[in-house]
PLY file of the C-alpha trace (Angstrom):
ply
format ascii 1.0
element vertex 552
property float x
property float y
property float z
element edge 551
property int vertex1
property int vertex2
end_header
-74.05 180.28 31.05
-74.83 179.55 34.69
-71.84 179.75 37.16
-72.00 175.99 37.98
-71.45 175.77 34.14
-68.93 172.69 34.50
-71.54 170.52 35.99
-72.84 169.42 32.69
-70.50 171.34 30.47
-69.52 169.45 27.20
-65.54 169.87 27.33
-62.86 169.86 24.57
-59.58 168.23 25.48
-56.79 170.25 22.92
-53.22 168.54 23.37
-51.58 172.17 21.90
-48.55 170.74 20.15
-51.27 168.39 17.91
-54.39 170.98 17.46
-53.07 173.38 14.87
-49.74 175.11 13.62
-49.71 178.82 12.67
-46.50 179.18 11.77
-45.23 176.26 9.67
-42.65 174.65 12.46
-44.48 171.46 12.54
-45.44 172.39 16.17
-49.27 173.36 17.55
-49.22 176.58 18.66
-52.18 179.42 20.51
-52.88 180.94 17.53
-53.43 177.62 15.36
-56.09 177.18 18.14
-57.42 180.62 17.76
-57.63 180.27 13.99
-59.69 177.03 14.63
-62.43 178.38 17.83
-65.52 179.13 14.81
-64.69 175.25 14.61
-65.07 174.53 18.20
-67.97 176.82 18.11
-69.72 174.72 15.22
-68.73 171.48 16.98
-70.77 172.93 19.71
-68.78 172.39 23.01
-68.92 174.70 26.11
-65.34 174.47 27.04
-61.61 173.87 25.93
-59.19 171.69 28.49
-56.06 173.18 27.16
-53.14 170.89 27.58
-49.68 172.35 29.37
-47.96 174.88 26.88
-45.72 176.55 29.53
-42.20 176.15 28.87
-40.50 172.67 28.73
-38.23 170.48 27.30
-41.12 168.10 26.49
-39.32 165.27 28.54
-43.39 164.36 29.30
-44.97 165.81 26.57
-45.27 169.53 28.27
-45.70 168.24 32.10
-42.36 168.92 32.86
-42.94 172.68 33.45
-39.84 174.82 33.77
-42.22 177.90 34.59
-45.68 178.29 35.75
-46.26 181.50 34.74
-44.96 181.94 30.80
-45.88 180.08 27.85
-43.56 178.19 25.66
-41.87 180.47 23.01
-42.47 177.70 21.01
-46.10 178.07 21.17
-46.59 182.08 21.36
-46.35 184.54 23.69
-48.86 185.81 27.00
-50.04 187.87 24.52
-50.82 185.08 22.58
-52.53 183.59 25.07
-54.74 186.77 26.34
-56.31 186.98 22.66
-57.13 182.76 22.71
-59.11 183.41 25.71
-61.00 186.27 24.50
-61.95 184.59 21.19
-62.67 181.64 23.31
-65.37 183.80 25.25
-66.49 185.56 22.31
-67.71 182.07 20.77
-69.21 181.75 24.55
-66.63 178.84 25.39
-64.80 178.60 28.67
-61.63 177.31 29.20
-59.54 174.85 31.54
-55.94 175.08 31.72
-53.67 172.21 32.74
-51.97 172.96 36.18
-48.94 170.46 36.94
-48.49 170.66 41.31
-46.88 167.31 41.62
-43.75 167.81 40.17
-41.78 170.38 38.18
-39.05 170.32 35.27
-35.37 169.92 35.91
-35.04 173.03 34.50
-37.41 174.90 36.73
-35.45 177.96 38.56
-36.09 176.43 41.91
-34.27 172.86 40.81
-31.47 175.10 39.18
-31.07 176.78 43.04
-31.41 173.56 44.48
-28.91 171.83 42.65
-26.47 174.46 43.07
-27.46 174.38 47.10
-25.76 173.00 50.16
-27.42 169.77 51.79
-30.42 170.49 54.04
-30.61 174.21 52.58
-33.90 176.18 51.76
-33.38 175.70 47.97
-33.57 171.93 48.72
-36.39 171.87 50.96
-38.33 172.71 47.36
-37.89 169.33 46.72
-37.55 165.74 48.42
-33.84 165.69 48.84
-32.20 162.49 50.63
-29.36 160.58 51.66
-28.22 157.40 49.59
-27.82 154.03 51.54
-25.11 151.83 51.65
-21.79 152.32 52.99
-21.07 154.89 50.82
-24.66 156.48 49.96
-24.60 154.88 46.81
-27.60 153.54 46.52
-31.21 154.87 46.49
-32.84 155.89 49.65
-35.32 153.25 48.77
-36.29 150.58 46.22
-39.14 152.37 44.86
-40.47 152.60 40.95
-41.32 155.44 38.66
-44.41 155.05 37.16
-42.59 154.91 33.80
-40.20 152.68 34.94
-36.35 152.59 36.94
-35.82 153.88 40.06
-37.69 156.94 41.58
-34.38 158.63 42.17
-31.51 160.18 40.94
-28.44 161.13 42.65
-27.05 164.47 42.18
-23.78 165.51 42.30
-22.74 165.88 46.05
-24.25 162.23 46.65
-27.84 163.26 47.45
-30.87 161.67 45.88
-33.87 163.19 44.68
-37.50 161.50 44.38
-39.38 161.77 40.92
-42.27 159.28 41.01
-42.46 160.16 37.43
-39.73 161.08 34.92
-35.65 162.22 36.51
-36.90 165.54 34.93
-39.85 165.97 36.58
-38.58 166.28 40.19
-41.54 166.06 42.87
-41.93 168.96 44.88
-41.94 169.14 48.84
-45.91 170.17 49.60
-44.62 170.83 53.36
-43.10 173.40 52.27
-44.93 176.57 52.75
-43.24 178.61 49.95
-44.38 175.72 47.55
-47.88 175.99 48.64
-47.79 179.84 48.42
-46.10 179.98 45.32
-48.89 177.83 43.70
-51.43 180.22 45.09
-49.82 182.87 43.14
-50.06 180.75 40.12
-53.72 180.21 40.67
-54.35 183.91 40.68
-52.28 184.24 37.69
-53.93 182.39 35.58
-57.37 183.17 36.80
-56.65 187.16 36.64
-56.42 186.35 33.05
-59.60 185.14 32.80
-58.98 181.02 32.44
-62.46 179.99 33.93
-60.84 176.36 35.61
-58.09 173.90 35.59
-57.29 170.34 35.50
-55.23 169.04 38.60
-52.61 166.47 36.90
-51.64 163.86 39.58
-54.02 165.56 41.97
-53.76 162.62 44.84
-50.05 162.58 44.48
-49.22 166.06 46.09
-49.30 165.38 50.22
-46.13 162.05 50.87
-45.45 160.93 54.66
-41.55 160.47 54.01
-41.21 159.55 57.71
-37.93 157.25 57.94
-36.97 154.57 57.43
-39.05 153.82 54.01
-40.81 150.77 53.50
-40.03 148.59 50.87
-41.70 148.43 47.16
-42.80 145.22 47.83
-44.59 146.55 51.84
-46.53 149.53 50.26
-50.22 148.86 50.51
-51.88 148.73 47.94
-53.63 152.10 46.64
-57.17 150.97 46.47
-57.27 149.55 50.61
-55.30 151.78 51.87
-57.41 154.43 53.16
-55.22 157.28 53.12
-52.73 156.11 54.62
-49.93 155.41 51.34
-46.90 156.86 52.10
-46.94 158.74 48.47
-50.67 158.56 47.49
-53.83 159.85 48.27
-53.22 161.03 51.72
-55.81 162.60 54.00
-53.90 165.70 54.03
-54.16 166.16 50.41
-57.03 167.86 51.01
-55.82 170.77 53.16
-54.12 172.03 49.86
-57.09 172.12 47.93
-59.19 173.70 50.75
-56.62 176.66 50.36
-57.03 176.46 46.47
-60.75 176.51 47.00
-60.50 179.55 49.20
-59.04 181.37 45.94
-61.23 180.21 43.38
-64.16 182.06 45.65
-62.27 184.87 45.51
-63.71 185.77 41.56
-67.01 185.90 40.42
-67.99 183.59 39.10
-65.75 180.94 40.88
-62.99 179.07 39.06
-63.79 175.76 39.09
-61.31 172.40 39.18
-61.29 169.07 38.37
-59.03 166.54 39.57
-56.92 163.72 38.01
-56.72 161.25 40.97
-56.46 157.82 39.83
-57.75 155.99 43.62
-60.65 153.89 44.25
-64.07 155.61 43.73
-64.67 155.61 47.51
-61.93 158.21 47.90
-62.90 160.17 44.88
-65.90 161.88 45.99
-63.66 163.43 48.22
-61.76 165.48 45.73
-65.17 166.36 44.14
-66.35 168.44 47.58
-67.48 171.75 47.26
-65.17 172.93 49.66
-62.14 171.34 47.46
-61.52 171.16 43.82
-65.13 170.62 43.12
-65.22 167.90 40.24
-63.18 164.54 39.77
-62.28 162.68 36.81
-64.17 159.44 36.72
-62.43 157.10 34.06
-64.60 153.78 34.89
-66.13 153.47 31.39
-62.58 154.70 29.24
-61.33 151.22 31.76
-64.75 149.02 30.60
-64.69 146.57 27.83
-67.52 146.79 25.35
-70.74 145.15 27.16
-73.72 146.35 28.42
-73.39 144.92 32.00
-70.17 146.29 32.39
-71.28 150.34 31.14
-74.62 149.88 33.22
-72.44 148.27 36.84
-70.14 151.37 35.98
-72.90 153.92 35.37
-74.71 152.96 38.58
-71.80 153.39 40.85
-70.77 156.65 39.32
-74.19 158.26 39.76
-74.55 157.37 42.82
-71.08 158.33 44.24
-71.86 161.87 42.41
-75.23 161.85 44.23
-73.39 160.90 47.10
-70.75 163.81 47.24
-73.47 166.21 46.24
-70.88 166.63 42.99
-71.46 166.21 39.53
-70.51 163.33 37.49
-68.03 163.14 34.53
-67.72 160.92 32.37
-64.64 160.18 29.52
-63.76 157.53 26.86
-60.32 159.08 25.78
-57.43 161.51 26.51
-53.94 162.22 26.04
-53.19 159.23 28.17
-54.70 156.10 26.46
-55.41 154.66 23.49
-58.08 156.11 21.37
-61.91 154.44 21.98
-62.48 153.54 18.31
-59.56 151.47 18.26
-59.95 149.76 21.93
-63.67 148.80 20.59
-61.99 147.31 17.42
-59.60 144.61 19.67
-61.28 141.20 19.95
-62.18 140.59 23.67
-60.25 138.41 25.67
-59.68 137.65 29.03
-57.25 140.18 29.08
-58.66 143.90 30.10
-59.14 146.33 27.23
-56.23 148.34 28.49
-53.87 145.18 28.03
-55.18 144.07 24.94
-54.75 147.87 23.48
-50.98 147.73 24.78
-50.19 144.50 23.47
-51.49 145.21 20.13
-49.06 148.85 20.41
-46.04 146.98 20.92
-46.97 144.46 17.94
-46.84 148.35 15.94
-50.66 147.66 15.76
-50.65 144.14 13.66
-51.75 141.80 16.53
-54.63 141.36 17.67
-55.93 142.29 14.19
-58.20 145.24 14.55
-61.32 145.62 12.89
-61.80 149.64 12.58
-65.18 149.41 10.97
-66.16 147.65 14.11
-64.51 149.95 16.15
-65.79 153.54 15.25
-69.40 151.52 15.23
-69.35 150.61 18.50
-67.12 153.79 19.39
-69.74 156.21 18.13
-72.60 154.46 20.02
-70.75 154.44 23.53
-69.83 158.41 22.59
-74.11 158.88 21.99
-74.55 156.87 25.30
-72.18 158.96 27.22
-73.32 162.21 26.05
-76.83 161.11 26.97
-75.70 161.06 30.73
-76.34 163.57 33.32
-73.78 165.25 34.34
-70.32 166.49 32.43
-69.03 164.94 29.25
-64.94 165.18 28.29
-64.14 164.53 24.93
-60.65 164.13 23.27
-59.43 166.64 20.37
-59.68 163.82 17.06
-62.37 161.93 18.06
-65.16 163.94 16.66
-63.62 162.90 13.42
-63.53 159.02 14.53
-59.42 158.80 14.54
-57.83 155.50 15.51
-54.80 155.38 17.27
-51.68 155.38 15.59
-50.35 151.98 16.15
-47.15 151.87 14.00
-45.39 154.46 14.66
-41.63 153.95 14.48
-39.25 153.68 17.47
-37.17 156.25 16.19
-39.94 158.93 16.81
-41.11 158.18 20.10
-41.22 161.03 22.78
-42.73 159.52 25.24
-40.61 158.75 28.55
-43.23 155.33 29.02
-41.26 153.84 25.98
-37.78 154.93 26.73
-37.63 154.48 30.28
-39.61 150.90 30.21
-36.93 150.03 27.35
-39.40 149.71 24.80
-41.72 147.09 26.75
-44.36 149.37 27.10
-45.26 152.06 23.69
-46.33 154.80 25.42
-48.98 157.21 24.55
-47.50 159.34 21.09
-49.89 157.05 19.14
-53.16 158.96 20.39
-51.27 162.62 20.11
-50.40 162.73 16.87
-51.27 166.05 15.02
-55.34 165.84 14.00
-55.98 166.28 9.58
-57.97 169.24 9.00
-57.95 168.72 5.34
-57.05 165.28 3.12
-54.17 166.86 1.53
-50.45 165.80 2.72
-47.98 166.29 3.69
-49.69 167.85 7.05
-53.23 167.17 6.11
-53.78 171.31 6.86
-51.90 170.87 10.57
-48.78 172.62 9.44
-47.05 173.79 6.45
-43.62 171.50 7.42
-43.45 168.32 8.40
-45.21 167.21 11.85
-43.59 166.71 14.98
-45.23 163.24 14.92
-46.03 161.99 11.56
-49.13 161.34 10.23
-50.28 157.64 8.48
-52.00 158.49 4.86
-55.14 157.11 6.08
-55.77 160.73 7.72
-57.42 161.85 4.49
-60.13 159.76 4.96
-61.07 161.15 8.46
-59.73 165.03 7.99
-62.31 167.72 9.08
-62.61 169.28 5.47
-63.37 165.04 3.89
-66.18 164.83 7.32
-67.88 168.13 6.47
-69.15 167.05 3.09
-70.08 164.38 4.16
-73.56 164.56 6.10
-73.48 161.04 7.83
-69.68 161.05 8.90
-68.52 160.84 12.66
-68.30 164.93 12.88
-71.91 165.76 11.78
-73.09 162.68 14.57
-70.88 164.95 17.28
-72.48 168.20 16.54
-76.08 167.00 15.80
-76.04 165.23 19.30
-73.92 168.51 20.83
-76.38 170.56 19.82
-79.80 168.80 21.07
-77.45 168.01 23.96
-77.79 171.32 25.28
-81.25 171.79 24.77
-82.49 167.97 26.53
-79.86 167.86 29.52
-81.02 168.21 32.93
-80.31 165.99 35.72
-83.18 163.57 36.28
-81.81 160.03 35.28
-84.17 156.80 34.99
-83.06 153.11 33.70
-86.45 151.97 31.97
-87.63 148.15 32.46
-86.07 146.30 30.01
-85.62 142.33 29.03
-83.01 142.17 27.43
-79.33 142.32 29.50
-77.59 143.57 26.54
-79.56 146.92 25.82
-79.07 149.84 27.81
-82.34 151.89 27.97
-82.72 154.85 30.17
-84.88 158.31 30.23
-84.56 161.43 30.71
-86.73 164.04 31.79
-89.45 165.32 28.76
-89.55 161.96 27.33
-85.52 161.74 26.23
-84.93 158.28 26.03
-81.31 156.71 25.27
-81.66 152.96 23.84
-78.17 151.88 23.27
-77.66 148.22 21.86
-74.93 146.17 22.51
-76.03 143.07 21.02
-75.55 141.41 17.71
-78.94 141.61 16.89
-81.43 144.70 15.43
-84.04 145.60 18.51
-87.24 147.49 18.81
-87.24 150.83 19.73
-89.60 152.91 21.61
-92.37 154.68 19.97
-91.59 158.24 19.00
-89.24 160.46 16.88
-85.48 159.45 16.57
-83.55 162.61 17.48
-80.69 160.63 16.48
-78.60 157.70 15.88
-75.34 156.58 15.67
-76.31 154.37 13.10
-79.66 154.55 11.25
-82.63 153.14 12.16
-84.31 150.48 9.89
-88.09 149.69 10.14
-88.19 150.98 13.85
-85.54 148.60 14.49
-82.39 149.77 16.12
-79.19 148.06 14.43
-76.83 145.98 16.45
-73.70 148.33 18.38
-75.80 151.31 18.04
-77.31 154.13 20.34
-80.79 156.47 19.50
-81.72 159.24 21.23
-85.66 159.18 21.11
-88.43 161.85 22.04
-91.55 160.22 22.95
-94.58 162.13 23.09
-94.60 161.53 27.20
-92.78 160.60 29.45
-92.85 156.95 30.31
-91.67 156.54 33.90
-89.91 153.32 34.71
-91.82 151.33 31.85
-90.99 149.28 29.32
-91.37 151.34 26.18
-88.83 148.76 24.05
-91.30 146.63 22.19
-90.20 142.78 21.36
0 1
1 2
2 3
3 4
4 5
5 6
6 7
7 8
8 9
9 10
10 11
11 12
12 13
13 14
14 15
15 16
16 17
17 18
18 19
19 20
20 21
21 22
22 23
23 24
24 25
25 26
26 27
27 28
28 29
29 30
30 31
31 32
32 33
33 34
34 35
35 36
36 37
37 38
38 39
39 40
40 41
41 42
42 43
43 44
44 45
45 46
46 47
47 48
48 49
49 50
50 51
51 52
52 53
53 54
54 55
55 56
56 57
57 58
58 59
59 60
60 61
61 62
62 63
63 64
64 65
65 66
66 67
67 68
68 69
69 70
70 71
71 72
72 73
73 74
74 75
75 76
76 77
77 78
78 79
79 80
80 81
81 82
82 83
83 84
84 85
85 86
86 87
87 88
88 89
89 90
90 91
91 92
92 93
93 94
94 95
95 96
96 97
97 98
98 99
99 100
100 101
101 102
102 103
103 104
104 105
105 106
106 107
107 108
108 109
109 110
110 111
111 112
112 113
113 114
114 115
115 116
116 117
117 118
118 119
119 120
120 121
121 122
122 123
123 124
124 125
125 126
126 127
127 128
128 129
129 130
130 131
131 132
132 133
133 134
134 135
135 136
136 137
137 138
138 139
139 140
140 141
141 142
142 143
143 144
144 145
145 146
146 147
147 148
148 149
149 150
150 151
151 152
152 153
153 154
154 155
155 156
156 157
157 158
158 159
159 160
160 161
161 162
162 163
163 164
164 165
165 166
166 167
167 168
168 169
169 170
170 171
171 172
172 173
173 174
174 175
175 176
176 177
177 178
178 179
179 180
180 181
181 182
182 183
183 184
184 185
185 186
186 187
187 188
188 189
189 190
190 191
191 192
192 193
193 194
194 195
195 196
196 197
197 198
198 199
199 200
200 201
201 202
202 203
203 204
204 205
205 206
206 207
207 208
208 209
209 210
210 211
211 212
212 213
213 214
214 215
215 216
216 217
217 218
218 219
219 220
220 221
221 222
222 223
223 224
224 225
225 226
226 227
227 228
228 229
229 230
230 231
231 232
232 233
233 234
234 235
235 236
236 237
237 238
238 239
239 240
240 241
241 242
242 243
243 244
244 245
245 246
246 247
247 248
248 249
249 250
250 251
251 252
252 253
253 254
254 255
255 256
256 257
257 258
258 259
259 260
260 261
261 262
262 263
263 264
264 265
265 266
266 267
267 268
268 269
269 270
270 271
271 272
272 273
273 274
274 275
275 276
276 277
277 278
278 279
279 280
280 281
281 282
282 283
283 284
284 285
285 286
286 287
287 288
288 289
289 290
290 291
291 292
292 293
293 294
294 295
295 296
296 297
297 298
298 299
299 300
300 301
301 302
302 303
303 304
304 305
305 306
306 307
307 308
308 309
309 310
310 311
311 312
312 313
313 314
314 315
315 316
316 317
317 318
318 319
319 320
320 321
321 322
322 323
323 324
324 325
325 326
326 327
327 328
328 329
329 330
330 331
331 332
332 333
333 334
334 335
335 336
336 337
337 338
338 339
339 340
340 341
341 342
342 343
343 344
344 345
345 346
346 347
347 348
348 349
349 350
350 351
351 352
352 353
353 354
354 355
355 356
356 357
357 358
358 359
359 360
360 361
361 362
362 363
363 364
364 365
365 366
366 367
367 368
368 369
369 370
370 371
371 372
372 373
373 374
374 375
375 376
376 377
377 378
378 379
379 380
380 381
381 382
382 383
383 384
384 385
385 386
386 387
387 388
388 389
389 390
390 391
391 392
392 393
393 394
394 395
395 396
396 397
397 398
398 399
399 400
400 401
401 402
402 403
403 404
404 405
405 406
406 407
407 408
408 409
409 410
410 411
411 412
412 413
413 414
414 415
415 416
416 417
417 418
418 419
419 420
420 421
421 422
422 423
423 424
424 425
425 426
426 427
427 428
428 429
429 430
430 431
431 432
432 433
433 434
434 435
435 436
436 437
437 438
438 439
439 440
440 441
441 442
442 443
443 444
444 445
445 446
446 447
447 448
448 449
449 450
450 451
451 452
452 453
453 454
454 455
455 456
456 457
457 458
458 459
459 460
460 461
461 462
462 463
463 464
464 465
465 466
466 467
467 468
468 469
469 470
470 471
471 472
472 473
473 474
474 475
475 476
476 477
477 478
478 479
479 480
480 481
481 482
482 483
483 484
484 485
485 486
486 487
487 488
488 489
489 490
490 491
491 492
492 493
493 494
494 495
495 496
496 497
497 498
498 499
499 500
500 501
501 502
502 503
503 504
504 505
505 506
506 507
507 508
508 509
509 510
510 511
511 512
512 513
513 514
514 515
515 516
516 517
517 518
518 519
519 520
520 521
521 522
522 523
523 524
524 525
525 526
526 527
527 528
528 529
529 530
530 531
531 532
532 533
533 534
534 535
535 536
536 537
537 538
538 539
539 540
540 541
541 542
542 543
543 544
544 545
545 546
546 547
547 548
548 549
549 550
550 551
């Protein structure tokens, strides 16, 4: 594979604890994923995303790292880890590891020092330490939120505060600090001295924080997407001086490591975490946000393809993750005025009863927006589950939540366990071939019906559509990109170059397709007719330019 091999890699997203247990604890370990790579071969991807599995007490689902550099006895050993990456590269699949910069665990050594540390001392300066106001120091240095909710600080023992923009144990570290910065060097040439070929930046535009006094109020923070780098606690200029230094030691092997960046800010400040001289590649989560509609996945494709043009980067593209609620059941809401985003989180905190969902409808239209996307130029990111066509897991009970979103919103907001519960490999409980013991999330019976070993003998189920299109995937993609003319506002129709054409129908209605042979289809054909909430891949005999090759 060519060094730039991420620019239109097809990667796998495995959330470890979920993938695949070795040995019967109800927890996904390394070597449940190394016992399933022939499968990743046969699905046909070029890469893994490997979710954190350092050590934690899973008070975020494993980004709440107590150590960098280990893996969590829970999930094997560095041993462990060294043969997973060889069998990885022996099946000719890369892999991206998870990195976590924004914030450790409260159980990390340094927070342990710190803790146990005068005011002001070197073991504090780790962190963002600060004085309470108030009379008394009481109260928070400021009024701001965590994203899951409360206050963004906790006060320690001696009357200091500490900021966590996330969960109390994930306390955000001080990126003035020079030891942090070097110390996260040494992690990047940990990992990549084992031979991990990339990694994921979580929270990569949260790192650099002007914490100039005194703070300004919640309700005085400008808002993210006009603010131009100049947040107080997001997307700062300066963010980027970091990632020039990581850059500088991803050259440093052959062939590069590569990175791609979570940073959830307005496409215009994007591109800039995609330059070659930082992490290289950006997450681009405009269609997982779209509702199902043609307008809205061709506005969203333009403006990504041209900001990748733009940056000289490649484009991604995504339609689930650990973090939101599975495609096939967001295309099976109703559509309201609502976004998709609040319609799925309503219909979690109804335990999945309201709005009614229509799966049928759902892993239609999901499979044809999958087809589409993998039809783009550029990279593709796919979710473990999905090949299979899961839905999320909307009524799951209270009592088995993990994730901080639902405890520290007090149960107004779900959270995200619903898409991470452990995949079915075969249709037989009580694990459905995860585990030998019960699940550290349970699984709903209807699993059977959408386990790997029910998909593979079945030659028209959602697994056989992922590797057929995989597969020709790798032989059609190249980067030319064309829209062809075309009538009708609610087909997408666009070629490729050798004659690859992507028709993807949105409508109600059956249309014409071009002439030539269906590669294929999310849905079949009937009569040259393309059915409605479907996508074809077709191979005309030339290529057709710009024209209109959709007849009626």
């Amino acid at each position: 594979m060519h060094t730039d091999w991420w620019t239109d890699a097809a990667v796998y997203q495995i959330y470890p604890r979920s993938f695949a247990d070795s040995n019967g604890d109800g927890i996904g370990d390394l070597r449940g994923i190394t016992s399933r790579v022939p499968y990743l071969a046969a699905l046909g991807v070029n890469a893994v995303w490997l979710s954190p599995f350092y050590p934690s007490a899973l008070a975020d689902g494993g980004y709440d790292v107590d150590d960098y550099r280990a893996v969590d006895p829970r999930l094997g050993t560095l041993d462990d880890f060294d043969e997973m990456v060889w069998t990885l590269h022996a099946a000719h699949i890369k892999l991206i590891i998870d990195i976590v910069p924004n914030h450790s665990s409260n159980r990390h050594r340094w927070f342990t020092e710190a803790l146990g540390s005068s005011k002001g001392s070197p073991a504090r300066e780790r962190y963002i330490f600060r004085d309470g106001t108030g009379p008394d120091g009481s109260q928070p240095p400021s009024d701001w939120q965590s994203i899951f909710g409360g206050s963004a600080w906790t006060r320690v023992p001696d009357g200091q505060w500490y900021l966590h923009m996330f969960a109390p144990e994930q306390p955000d570290l001080n990126w003035d600090n020079p030891e942090v910065r070097d110390d996260f060097l040494t992690t990047l040439r940990f990992w990549s001295d084992r031979a991990v070929d990339g990694f994921r930046v979580d929270v990569a535009h949260g790192l650099a924080k002007d914490l100039t006094e005194p703070f300004l109020p919640a309700a005085h923070l400008p808002d993210l997407a006009e603010a131009d780098g100049a947040h107080p606690l997001w997307d700062r200029d300066e963010v980027h001086d970091i990632y020039t230094e990581w850059r500088n030691v991803f050259d440093e092997y052959d062939p590069p490591r590569m990175a791609v960046a979570e940073a959830c800010v307005h496409p215009t400040r994007r591109i800039r975490y995609a330059r070659a001289d930082g992490l290289g590649q950006a997450f681009n989560f405009d269609l997982l946000e779209a509702a199902w509609s043609a307008e809205e996945f061709r506005v969203r494709i333009n403006a990504h393809l041209v900001e990748a043009e733009t940056s000289a980067a490649s484009a991604t593209w995504v339609l689930s993750n650990h973090d939101v609620v599975r495609h096939a059941t967001r295309y099976g809401l109703p559509g309201t005025e609502q976004t998709p985003r609040e319609v799925a989180m309503a219909w979690l905190l109804s335990n999945g009863t309201h709005p009614r969902l229509d799966p049928a409808l759902g892993l239609r239209r999901a499979k044809a927006a999958t087809l589409l996307m993998l039809a783009l130029p550029g990279s593709a990111y796919l979710y473990q589950g999905e090949e299979l066509g899961l839905h999320e897991v909307g009524d799951l009970p209270d009592n088995v939540l993990q994730d901080p979103e639902f405890h520290r919103s007090n149960g107004t907001r779900k959270g995200r366990d619903g898409c991470r519960v452990p995949i079915p490999w075969s249709d037989h409980e009580p694990s459905f071939g995860f585990s030998e013991e019960t699940p550290h999330l349970p699984q709903p019976a209807w699993f059977a019906t959408y386990a790997v070993q029910a998909e593979e003998r079945d030659p028209d189920s959602t697994l056989e559509l992922y590797r057929r299109a995989l597969a020709l995937r790798t032989k059609l993609s190249s980067h030319g990109f064309t829209w062809a003319d075309e009538d009708r506002p609610d087909v997408l129709h666009f070629i490729r170059p050798g004659g690859w054409h992507c028709v993807a129908n949105f409508s109600p209605e059956p249309v014409s397709l071009p002439r030539g042979t269906v590669l294929v289809a999310s849905s079949p054909p009937v009569d040259d007719q393309l059915p409605p909430e479907t996508t074809a891949w077709i191979l005309t005999s030339h290529e057709s330019g710009g024209g209109g090759d959709v007849r009626g």
